[in-house]
C-alpha positions in Angstrom: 76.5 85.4 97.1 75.5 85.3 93.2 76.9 88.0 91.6 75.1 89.8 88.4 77.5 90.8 85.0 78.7 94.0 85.5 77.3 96.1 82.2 79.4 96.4 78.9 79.6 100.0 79.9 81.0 99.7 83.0 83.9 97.0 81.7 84.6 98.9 79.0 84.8 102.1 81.1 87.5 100.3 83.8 89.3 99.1 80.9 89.7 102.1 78.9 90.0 104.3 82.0 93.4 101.9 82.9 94.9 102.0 79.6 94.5 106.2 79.5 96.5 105.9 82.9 99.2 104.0 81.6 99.0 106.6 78.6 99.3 109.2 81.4 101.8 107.5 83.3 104.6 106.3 80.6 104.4 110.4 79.2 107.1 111.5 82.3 104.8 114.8 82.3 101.9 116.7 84.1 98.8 114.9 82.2 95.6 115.4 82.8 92.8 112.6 82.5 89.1 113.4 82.1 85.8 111.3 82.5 83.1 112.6 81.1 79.5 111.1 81.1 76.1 112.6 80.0 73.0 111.3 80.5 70.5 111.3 78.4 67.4 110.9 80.8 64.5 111.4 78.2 65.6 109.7 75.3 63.6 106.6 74.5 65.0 104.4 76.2 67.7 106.5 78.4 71.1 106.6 77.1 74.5 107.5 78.3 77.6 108.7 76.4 81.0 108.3 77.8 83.9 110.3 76.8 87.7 109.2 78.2 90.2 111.5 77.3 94.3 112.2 78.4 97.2 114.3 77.7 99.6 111.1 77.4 100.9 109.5 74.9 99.3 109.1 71.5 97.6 105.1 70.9 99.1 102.8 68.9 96.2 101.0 68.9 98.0 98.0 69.8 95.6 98.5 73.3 92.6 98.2 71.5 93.3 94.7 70.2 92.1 92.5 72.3 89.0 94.3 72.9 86.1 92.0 71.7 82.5 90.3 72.3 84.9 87.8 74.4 86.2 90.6 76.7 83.2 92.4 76.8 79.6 91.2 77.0 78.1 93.2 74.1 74.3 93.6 74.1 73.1 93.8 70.7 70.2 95.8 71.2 71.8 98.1 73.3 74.8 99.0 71.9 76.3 99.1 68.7 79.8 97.8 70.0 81.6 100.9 68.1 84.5 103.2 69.5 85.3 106.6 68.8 89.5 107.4 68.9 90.9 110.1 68.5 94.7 110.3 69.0 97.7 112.3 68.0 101.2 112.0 69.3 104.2 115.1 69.7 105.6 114.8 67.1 103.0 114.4 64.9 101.3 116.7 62.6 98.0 115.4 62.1 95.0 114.2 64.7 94.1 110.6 63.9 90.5 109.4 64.0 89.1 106.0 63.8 85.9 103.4 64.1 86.5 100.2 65.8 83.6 98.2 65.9 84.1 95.3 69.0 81.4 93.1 66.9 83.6 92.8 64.0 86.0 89.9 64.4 90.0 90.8 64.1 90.2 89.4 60.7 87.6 91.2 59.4 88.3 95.0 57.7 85.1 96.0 59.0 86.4 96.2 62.5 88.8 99.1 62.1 88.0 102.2 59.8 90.3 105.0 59.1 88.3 108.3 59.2 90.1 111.4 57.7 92.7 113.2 59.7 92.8 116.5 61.6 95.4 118.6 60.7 97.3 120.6 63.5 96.9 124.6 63.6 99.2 125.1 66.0 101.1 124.0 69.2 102.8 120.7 69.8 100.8 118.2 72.0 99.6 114.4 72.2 96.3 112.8 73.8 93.6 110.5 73.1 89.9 110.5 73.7 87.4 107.8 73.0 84.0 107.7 73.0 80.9 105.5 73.1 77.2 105.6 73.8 74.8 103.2 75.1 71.5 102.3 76.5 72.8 99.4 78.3 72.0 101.3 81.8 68.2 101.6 82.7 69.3 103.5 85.7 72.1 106.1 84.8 72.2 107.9 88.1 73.0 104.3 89.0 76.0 104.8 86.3 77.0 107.8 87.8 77.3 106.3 91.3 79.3 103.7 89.9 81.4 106.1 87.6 81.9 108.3 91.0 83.2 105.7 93.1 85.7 104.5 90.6 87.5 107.9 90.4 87.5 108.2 94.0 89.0 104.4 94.0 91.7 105.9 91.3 92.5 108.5 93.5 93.4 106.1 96.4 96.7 105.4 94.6 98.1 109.2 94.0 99.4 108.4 91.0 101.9 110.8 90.5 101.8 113.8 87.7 98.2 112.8 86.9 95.7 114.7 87.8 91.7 112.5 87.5 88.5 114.7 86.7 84.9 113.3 86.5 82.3 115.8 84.4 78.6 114.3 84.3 76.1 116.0 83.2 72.4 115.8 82.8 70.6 116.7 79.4 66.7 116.8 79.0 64.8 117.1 75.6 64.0 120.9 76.8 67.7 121.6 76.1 68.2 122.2 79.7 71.3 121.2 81.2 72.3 120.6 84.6 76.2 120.1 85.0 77.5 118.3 88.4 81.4 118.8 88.3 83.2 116.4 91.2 85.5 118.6 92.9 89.0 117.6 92.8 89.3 116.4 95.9 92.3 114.4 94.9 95.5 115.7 95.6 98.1 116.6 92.8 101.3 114.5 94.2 104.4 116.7 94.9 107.1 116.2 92.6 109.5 114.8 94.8 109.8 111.1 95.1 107.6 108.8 96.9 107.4 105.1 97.5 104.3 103.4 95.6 103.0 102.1 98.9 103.3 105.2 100.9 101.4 107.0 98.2 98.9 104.2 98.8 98.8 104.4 102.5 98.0 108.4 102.1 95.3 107.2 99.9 93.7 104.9 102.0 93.6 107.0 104.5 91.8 109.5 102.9 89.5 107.1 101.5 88.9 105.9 105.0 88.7 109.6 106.4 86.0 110.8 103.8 83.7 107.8 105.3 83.8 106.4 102.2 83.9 103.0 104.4 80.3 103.6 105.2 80.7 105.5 108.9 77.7 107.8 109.5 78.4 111.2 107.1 76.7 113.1 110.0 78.6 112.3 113.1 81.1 114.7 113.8 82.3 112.0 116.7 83.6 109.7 114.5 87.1 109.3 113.4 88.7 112.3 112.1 92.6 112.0 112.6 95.3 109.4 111.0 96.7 108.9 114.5 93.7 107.0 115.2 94.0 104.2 112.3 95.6 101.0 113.1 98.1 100.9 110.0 100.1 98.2 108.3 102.3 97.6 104.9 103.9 94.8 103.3 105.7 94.6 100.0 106.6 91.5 98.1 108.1 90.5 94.8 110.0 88.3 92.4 112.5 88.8 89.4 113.2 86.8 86.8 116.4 88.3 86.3 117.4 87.0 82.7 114.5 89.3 81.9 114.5 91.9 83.6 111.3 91.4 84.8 110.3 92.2 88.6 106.1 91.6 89.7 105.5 94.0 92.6 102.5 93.1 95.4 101.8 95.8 98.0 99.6 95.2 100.7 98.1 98.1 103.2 96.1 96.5 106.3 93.7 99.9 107.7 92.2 99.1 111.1 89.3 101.8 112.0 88.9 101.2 116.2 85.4 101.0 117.2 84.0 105.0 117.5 83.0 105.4 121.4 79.3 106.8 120.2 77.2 103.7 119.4 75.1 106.2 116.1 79.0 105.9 114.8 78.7 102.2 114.6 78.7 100.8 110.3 75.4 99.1 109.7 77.5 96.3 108.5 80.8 96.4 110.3 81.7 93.2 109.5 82.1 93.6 105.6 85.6 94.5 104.3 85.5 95.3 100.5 88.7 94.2 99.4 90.0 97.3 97.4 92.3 95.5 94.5 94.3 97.8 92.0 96.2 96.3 88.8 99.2 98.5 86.9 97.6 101.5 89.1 94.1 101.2 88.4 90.9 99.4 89.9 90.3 96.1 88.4 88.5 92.6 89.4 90.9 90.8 91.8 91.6 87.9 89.9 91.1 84.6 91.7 94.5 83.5 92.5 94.7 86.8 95.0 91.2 85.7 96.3 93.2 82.5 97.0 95.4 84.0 98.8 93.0 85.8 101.3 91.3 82.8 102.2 94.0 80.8 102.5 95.4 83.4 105.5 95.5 81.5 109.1 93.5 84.5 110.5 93.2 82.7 113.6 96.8 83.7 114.0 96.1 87.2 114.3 93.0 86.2 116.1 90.1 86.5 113.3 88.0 83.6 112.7 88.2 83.1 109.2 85.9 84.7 107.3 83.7 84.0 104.2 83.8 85.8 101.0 81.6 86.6 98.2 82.0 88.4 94.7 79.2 91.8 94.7 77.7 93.3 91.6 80.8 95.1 90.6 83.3 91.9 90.6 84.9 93.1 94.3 85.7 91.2 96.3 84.0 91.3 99.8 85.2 89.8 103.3 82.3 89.1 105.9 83.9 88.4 109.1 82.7 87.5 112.4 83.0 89.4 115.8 85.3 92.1 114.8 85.2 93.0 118.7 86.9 96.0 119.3 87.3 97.2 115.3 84.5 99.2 113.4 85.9 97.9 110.1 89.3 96.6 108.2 90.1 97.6 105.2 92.3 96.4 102.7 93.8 97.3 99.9 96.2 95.4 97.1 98.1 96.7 94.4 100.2 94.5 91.6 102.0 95.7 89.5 105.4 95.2 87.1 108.1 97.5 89.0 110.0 97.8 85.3 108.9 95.4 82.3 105.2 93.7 81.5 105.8 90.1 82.9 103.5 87.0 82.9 103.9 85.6 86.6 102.6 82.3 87.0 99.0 82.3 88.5 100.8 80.2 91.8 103.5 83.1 91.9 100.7 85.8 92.5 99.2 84.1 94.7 102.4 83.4 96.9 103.4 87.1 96.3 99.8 88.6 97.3 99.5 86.2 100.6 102.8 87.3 101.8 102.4 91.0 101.1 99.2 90.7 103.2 100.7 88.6 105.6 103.6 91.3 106.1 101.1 94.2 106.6 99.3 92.0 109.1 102.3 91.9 111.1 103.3 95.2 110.8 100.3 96.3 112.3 100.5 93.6 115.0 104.4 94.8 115.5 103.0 98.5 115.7 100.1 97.8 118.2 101.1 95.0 120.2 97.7 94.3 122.1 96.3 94.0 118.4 95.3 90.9 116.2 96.6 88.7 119.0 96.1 84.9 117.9 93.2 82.8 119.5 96.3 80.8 121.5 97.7 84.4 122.9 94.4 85.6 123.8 94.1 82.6 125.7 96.8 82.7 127.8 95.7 86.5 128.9 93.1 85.6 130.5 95.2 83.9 132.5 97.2 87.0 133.3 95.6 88.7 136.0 95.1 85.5 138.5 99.1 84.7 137.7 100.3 88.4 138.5 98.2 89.0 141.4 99.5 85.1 142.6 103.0 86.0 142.2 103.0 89.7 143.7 101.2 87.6 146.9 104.3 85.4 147.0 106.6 88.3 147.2 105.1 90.9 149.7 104.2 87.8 151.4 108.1 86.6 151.9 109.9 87.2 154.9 112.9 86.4 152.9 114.3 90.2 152.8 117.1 90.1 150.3 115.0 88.0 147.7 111.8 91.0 148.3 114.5 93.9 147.5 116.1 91.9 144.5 112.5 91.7 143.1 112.1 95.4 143.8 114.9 96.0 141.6 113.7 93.6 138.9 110.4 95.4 139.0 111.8 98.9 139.0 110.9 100.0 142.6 112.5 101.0 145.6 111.5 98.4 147.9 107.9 96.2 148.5 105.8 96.3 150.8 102.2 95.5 151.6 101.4 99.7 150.2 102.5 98.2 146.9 100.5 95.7 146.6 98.6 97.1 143.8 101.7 98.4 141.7 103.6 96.0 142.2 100.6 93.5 140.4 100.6 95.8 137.8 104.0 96.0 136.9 104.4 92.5 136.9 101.0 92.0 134.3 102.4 94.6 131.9 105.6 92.4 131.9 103.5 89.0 131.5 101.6 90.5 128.7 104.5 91.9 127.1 106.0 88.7 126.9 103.2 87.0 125.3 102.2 89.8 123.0 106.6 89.7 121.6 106.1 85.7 121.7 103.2 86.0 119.8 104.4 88.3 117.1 107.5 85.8 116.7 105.9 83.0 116.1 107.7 82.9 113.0 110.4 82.0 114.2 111.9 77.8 114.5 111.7 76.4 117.1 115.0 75.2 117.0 116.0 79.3 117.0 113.9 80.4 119.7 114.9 81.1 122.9 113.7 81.1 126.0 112.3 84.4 127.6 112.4 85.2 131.4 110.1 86.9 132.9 112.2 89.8 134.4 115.2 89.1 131.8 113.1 90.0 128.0 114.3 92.1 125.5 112.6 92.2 121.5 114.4 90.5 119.1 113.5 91.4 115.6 111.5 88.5 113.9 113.8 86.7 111.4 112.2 85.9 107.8 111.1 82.1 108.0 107.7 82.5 108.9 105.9 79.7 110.5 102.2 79.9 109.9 100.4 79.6 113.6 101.1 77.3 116.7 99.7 73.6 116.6 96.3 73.2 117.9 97.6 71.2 120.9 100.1 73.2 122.1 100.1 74.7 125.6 99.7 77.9 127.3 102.6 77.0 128.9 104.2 77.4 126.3 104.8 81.2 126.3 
């Protein structure tokens, strides 16, 4: 699928939206970050003008600087390609303004103009706002829809101590104003201390919850609880230890089960919009994570592979194939640099991003073992029920006694007899299917290390950390 250039507007909004986070972020206080757009529906043509403003740190500029026509398509006749900053810092005494015009190259003193300072009255505080207008967007409720989903993206993460408001509002040539305020549906994260992922699991959920993943607003049957979402995490990372320098990849797999009311069902179930978050902000998924998707043995967790496409908005988007018993997956990615900026090789990422995904894979498979069973498991249990009821036949049909009551005590029971025909099949296919269902989720293991699992003699062994990538095509059921 083709995908269109996202407007300048839209880029330039992601990208100054990230750095006021960081802004936020490096602060160590309470900030607050606002988004405010107003449209200007009966100007000729229809204009927007976009205001980002924080309580962090004061810009050194040094942000700004790579901000040109090479960054961001700038449409001549649509914009003017000039930024409004304001910024002031603590300890400062004055509120500094400036002009930087994105047409002007670096070397020209055109590009930057110092406008005169504000000078504090009173109080002791630091932020930044910036501002530009454009007529880039023929369809600014379009803008708005946009603008509103990327807040509620931001809001996935719970960044700590920064609280994300979005203020649109809609100005006529009568004067007339209609303001829509988003509520701040966001939580404000508790103070005390909480692992990145985690906050990005409660997020997901959330995001999930709201039916932001495209459920039916109107059913009150569908999922409404966290117990009922198939969860899974996975964290990976490198350090480059003469640096200092460690690149964090977290993974969260979200598995919505299929709602038991068919109006429930997503008009396209089989799309996963891969939510992808860079230094704790939306932003494209670069391609060697794309890479790293595709280059997943799904079939190992039994999903035929599936294709991908790039939409409007530079996401990427999963289409998958008889999901079977799941209404969707969703999955989110986050990278960032746990302490210092670092410039991991493109391969690293890659490497980093498949095995954080990999990792929350398994975790969900180790959390719901009848789950994302490989094509080879799957396979072998539909082989399950003929082989327990066969074997429970060959014991209540012994007249062998003592081997009927040993099985009795292998199986849990008293004592067999043609009564227990029926429980004593079922016993026996739980323990088949819980063999291949820990088999399958070890298949990481060499085969050199594993060993052999009876059927009435089986305890889980925790998966060691070589991972070995699915079983060959030829092998055999028998195998289990």
């Amino acid at each position: 699928m083709e995908s269109s250039r996202p407007s300048a507007a839209r880029k330039l909004s992601q990208i100054l939206i990230a750095s006021a986070i960081k802004r936020c972020r490096f602060s160590g206080f309470l900030c607050r970050l606002t988004i405010s757009v107003k449209g200007f529906y009966d100007s000729h043509p229809p204009s927007i003008q976009i205001s980002i403003s924080d309580t962090g740190i004061g810009s050194n500029l040094v942000e700004f600087r790579d901000l040109d026509h090479r960054t961001v398509h700038i449409p001549a006749e649509k914009w003017d390609g000039v930024l409004s900053i304001t910024t002031t810092s603590a300890h400062e005494k004055d509120i500094h303004r400036y002009c930087l015009n994105l047409k002007e190259p670096h070397t020209s003193r055109k590009r930057l103009k110092r406008l005169p300072p504000l000078h504090k009255n009173v109080g002791t505080f630091s932020g930044t706002e910036v501002c530009l207008s454009s007529s880039e967007e023929e369809n600014i409720g379009e803008f708005v829809k946009w603008a509103v989903g990327f807040v509620r993206k931001i809001w996935i993460l719970e960044i700590p101590d920064v609280v994300i408001e979005l203020l649109v509002e809609h100005i006529n040539n009568d004067k007339s104003r209609c303001e829509s305020f988003l509520p701040e549906i966001n939580k404000i994260s508790s103070s005390l201390p909480a692992p990145n992922i985690k906050r990005l699991v409660s997020g997901l959920e959330d995001y999930v919850l709201r039916n932001e993943n495209g459920l039916n607003d109107n059913c009150h049957s569908c999922v409404k609880n966290r117990d009922s979402l198939m969860v899974g995490t996975g964290q990976a990372n490198c350090m480059e230890n003469y640096r200092g320098m460690t690149q964090i990849v977290e993974a969260v797999v979200m598995i919505t089960p299929m709602p038991s009311c068919s109006c429930c069902r997503r008009l396209n179930c089989s799309a996963t919009q891969v939510l992808f978050f860079q230094d704790f902000s939306p932003c494209t998924i670069p391609d060697s994570s794309l890479n790293a998707l595709t280059s997943i043995d799904w079939q190992t967790y039994g999903l035929k592979p599936p294709t991908h496409a790039i939409n409007d908005d530079e996401e990427a988007v999963l289409e998958w194939e008889n999901l079977q018993s799941f209404a969707h997956i969703s999955i989110a990615i986050h990278s960032y640099n746990g302490r210092y900026p670092t410039s991991s090789s493109l391969l690293e990422i890659l490497n980093l991003t498949k095995k954080a995904i990999k990792l929350a894979l398994d975790d969900v498979k180790k959390k719901h073992t009848t789950e994302l069973l490989s094509s080879h498991a799957k396979q072998v249990c539909e082989y399950v029920p003929d082989l327990s009821r066969a074997i429970a036949g060959l014991i209540l049909s012994s007249n062998d006694s003592g081997f009927q009551e040993e099985c009795a005590a292998l199986l849990g029971l008293q004592s067999v007899d043609n009564n227990a025909g029926e429980k004593v099949e079922s016993i026996i296919k739980d323990m088949i299917t819980g063999i291949i269902t820990m088999n399958d989720r070890n298949l990481k293991r060499n085969k050199q290390d594993a060993v052999p699992c009876l059927l009435f003699e089986c305890e889980e062994d925790n998966p060691d950390e070589n991972y070995r990538e699915a079983l060959p095509e030829e092998s055999s059921i028998l195998d289990f």
